[in-house]
C-alpha positions as CSV (number, residue, x, y, z in Angstrom):
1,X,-79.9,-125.0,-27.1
2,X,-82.5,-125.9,-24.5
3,X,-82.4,-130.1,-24.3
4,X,-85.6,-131.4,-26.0
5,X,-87.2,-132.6,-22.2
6,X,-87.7,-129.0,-21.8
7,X,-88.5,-127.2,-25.3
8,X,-91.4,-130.5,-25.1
9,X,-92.6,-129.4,-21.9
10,X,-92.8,-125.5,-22.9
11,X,-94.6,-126.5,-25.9
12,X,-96.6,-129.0,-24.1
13,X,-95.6,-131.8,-26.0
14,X,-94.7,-135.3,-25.4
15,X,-90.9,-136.3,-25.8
16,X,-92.0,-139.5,-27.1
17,X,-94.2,-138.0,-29.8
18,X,-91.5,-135.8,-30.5
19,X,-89.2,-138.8,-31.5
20,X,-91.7,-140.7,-33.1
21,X,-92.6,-137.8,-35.6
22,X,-89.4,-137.8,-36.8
23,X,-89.5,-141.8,-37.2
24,X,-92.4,-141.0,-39.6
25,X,-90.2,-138.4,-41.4
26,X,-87.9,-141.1,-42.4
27,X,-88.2,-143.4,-45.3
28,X,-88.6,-147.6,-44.6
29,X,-85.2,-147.4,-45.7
30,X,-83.8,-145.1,-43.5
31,X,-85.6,-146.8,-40.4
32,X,-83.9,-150.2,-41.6
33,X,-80.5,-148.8,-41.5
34,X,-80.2,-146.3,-39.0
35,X,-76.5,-145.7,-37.3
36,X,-75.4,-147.2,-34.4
37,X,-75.4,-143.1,-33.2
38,X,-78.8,-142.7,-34.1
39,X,-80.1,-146.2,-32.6
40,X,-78.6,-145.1,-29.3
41,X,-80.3,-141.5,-29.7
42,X,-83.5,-143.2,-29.5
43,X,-82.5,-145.8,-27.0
44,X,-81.3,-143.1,-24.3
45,X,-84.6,-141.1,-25.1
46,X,-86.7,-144.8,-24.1
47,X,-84.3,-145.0,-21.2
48,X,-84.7,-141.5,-19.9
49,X,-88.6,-141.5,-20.7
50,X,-89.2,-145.4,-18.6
51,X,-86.9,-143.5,-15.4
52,X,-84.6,-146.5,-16.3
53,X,-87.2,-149.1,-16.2
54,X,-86.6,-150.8,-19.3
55,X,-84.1,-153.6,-20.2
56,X,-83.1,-154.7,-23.7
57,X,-86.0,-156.5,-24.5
58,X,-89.0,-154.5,-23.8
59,X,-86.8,-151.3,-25.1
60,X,-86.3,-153.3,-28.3
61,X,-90.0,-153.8,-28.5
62,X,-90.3,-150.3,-27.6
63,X,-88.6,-149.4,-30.6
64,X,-90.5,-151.7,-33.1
65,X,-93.8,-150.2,-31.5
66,X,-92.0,-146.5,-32.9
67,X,-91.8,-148.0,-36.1
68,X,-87.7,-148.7,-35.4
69,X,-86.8,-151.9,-36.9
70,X,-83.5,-153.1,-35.5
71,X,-82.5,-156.9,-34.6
72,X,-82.8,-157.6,-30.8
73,X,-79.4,-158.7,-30.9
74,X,-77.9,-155.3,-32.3
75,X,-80.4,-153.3,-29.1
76,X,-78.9,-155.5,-26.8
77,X,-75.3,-155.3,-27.7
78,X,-75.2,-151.6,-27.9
79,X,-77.0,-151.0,-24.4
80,X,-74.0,-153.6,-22.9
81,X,-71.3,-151.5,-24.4
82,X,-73.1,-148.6,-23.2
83,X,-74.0,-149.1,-19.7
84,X,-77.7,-148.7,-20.4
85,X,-79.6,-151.2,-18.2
86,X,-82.6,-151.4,-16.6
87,X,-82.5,-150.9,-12.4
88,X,-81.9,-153.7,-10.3
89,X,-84.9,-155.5,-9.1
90,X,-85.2,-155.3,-4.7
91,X,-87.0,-157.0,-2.3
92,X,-89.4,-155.1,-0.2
93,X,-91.3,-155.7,3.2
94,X,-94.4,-157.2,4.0
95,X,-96.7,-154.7,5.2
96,X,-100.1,-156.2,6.4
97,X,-100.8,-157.8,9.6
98,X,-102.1,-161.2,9.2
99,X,-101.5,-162.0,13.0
100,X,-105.6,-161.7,13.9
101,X,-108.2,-163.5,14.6
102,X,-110.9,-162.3,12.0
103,X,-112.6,-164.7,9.6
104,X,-110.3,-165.7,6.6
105,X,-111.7,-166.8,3.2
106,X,-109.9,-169.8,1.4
107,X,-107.6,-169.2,-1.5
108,X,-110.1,-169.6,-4.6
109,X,-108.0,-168.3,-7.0
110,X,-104.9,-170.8,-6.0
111,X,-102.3,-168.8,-8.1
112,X,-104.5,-169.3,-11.5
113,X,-102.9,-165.5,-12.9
114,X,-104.3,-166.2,-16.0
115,X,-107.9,-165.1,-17.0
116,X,-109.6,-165.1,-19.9
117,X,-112.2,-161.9,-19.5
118,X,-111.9,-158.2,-18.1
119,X,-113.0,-158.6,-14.1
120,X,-113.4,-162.2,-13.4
121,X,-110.6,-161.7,-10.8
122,X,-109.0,-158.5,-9.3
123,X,-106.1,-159.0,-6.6
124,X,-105.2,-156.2,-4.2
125,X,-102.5,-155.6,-1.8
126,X,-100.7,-152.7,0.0
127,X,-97.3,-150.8,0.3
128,X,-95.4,-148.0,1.5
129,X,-93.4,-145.2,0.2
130,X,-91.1,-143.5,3.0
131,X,-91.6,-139.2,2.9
132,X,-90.0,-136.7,5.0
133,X,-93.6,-136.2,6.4
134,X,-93.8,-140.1,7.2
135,X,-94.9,-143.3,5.6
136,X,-97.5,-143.0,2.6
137,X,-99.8,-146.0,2.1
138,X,-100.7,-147.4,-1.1
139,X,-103.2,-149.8,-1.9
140,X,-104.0,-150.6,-5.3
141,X,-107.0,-153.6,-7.4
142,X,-105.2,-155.3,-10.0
143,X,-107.7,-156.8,-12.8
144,X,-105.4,-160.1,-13.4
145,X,-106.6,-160.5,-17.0
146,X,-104.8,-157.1,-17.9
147,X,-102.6,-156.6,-15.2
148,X,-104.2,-153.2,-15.4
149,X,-104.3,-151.3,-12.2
150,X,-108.5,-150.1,-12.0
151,X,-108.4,-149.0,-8.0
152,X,-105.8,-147.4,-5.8
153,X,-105.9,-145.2,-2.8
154,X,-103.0,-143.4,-1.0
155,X,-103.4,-142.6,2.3
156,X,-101.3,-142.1,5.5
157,X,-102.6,-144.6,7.7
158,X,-103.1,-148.6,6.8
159,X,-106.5,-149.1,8.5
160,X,-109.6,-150.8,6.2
161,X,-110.4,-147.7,4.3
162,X,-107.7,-147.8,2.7
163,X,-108.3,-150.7,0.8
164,X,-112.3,-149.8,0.7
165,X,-111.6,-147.1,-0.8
166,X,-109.3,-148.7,-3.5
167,X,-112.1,-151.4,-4.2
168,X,-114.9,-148.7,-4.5
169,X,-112.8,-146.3,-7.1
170,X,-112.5,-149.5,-9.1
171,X,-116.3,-150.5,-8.9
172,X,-117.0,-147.4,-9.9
173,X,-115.0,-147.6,-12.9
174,X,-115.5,-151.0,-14.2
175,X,-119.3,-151.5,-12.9
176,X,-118.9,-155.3,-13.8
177,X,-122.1,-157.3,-13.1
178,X,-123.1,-159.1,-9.9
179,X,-123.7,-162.1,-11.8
180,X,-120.5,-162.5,-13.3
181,X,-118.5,-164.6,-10.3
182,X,-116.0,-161.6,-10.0
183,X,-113.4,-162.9,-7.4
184,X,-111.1,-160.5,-5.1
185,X,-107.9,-162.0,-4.0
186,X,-105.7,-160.5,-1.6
187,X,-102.9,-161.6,1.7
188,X,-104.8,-162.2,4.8
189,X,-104.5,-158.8,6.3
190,X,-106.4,-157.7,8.7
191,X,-107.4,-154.6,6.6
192,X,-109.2,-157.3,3.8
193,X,-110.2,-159.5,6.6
194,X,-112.4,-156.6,8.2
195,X,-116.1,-156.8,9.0
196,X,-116.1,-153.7,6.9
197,X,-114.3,-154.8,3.7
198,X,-115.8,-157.7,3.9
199,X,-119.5,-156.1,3.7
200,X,-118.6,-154.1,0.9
201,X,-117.3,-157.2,-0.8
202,X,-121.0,-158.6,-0.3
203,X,-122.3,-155.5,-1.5
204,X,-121.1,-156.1,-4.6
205,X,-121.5,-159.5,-5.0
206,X,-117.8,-160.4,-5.2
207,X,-116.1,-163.2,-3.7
208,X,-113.5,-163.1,-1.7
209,X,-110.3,-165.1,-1.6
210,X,-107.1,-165.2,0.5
211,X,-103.6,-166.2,-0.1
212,X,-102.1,-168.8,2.1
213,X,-100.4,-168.1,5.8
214,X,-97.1,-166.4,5.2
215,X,-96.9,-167.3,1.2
216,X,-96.2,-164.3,-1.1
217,X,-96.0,-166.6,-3.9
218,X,-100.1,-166.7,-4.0
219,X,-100.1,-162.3,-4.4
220,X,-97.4,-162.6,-6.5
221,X,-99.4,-160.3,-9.6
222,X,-99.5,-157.6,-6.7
223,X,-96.0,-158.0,-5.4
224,X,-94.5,-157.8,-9.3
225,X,-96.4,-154.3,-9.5
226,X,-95.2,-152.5,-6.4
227,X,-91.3,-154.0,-6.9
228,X,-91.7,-152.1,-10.8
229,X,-92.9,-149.2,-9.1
230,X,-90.3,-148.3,-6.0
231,X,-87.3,-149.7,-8.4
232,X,-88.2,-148.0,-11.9
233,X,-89.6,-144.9,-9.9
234,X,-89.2,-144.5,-6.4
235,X,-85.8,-145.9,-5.4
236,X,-83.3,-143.3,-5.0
237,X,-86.0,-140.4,-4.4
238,X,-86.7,-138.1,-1.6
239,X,-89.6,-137.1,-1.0
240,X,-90.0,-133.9,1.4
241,X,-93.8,-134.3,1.4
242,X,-96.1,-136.9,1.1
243,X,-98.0,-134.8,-1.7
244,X,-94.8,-135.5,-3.7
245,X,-95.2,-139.3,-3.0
246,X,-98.4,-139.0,-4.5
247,X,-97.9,-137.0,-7.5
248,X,-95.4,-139.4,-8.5
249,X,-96.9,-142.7,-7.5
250,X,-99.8,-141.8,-9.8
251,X,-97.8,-140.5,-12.4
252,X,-96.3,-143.6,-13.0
253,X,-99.8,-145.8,-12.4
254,X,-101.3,-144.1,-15.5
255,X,-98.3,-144.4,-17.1
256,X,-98.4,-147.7,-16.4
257,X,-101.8,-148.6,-17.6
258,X,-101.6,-146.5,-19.9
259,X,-98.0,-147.2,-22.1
260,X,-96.0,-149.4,-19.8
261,X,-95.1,-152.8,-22.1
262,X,-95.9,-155.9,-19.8
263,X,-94.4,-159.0,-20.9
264,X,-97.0,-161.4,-19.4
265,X,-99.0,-159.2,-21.9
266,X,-96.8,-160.1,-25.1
267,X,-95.2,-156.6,-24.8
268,X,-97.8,-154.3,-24.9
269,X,-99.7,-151.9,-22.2
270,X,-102.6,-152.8,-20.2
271,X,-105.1,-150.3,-22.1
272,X,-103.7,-151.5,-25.2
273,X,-104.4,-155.2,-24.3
274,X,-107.7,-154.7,-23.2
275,X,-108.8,-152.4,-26.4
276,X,-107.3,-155.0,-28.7
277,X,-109.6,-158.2,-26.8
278,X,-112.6,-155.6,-27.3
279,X,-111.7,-155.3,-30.4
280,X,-111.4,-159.3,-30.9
281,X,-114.7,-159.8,-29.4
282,X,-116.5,-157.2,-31.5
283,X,-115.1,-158.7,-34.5
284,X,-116.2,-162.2,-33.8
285,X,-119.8,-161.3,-32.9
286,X,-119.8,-159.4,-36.7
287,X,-118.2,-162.2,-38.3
């Protein structure tokens, strides 16, 4: 018997759809009582699926979002006694140069993470991902009311068009309005402190805003998504090419957006949050 990650993949199928279609098979009942054998069929099958990226508490939501309803308690108790945990979190280098003498713009966003509308304030930064071929740069705009990643680049160099790049895919996607005070907050590299960056910033009409000297506290939205990344995806890989790096860094950004429960979101994905305060909104302007 072939194990179900392949048969899916022949048959071009997701293994998560594959479990969930035979959550809908069972009865309310059935979903209510399921053994302790069967709970920890569907807890491996999260585990496997996240690349070990998910603790108890964002598998047990997992599971409720399946249409599993088990107790926190009971998902938490059975992932002790079997060694399933999520990976260890790691701290990981600062990569920008901030030692320059280019114009820096004051910190306007002074760690306010929470926003209450789609791009009001996006907050960039960039990392690296080591290849048999040599370093890969990322650089990535986070919109902060979603925590929804809506630019990246990869590259392998760390000069400004990397993170021009980033902020143009992004534009170009969202298309938010001049008028609407969008902010861009980033560290005070010398890539976002550029005479080019800073002319497409103008372009656009966005505002730009800077963390403090030396204080990763003020980024700390960016910082949260790269550690997820290199410990739930990247730690323990090689990568012979930088190609590979690619193929799964943005394998794991859509999935991300896409599917990815974020706490700060109330356990659900970054899509999903967004679609549902559309949905709000729309609602309230028919009510």
């Amino acid at each position: 018997m072939w194990p179900i990650s392949v048969q899916c993949r022949v048959l071009e199928a997701s293994v998560a759809g594959y479990h969930e279609h035979f959550v809908r098979m069972a009865s309310p009942a059935q979903r209510r009582h399921l053994s302790d054998d069967a709970l920890l069929v569907h807890i491996k099958a999260i585990h496997g699926e996240t690349h070990g990226g998910y603790g108890w508490p964002r598998t047990w939501k997992e599971l409720l979002a399946r249409g599993i309803r088990v107790g926190k308690d009971r998902v938490q108790k059975l992932m002790q006694q079997h060694g399933i945990r999520a990976k260890g979190k790691r701290r990981f280098k600062v990569t920008t140069d901030s030692k320059h003498n280019l114009p820096i713009a004051p910190n306007l966003l002074d760690r306010q993470f929470t926003v209450a509308e789609p791009d009001r304030v996006w907050a960039g930064d960039i990392t690296y991902i080591a290849t048999d071929e040599g370093w890969l740069f990322l650089a990535v705009v986070i919109d902060l009311f979603s925590r929804q990643v809506v630019g990246w680049s990869l590259r392998q160099d760390m000069t400004r068009d990397i993170v021009i790049d980033a902020l143009r895919m992004a534009w170009f996607k969202r298309h938010p309005s001049k008028q609407s005070g969008l902010i861009f907050h980033s560290d005070r590299g010398s890539q976002y402190a550029s005479d080019d960056y800073r002319a497409v910033l103008k372009e656009y009409g966005i505002a730009a805003s800077m963390s403090r000297r030396g204080n990763c506290w003020d980024n700390a939205c960016s910082e949260t998504l790269f550690g997820s990344l290199k410990v739930e995806r990247l730690h323990g890989q090689r990568f012979a090419t930088r190609r590979q790096a690619k193929d799964e860094a943005i394998a794991w950004l859509l999935w991300y957006n896409h599917a990815r429960l974020h706490s700060t979101l109330a356990y659900v994905s970054p899509m999903q949050f967004e679609q549902n305060w559309h949905a709000a909104q729309a609602k309230s302007a028919n009510s």
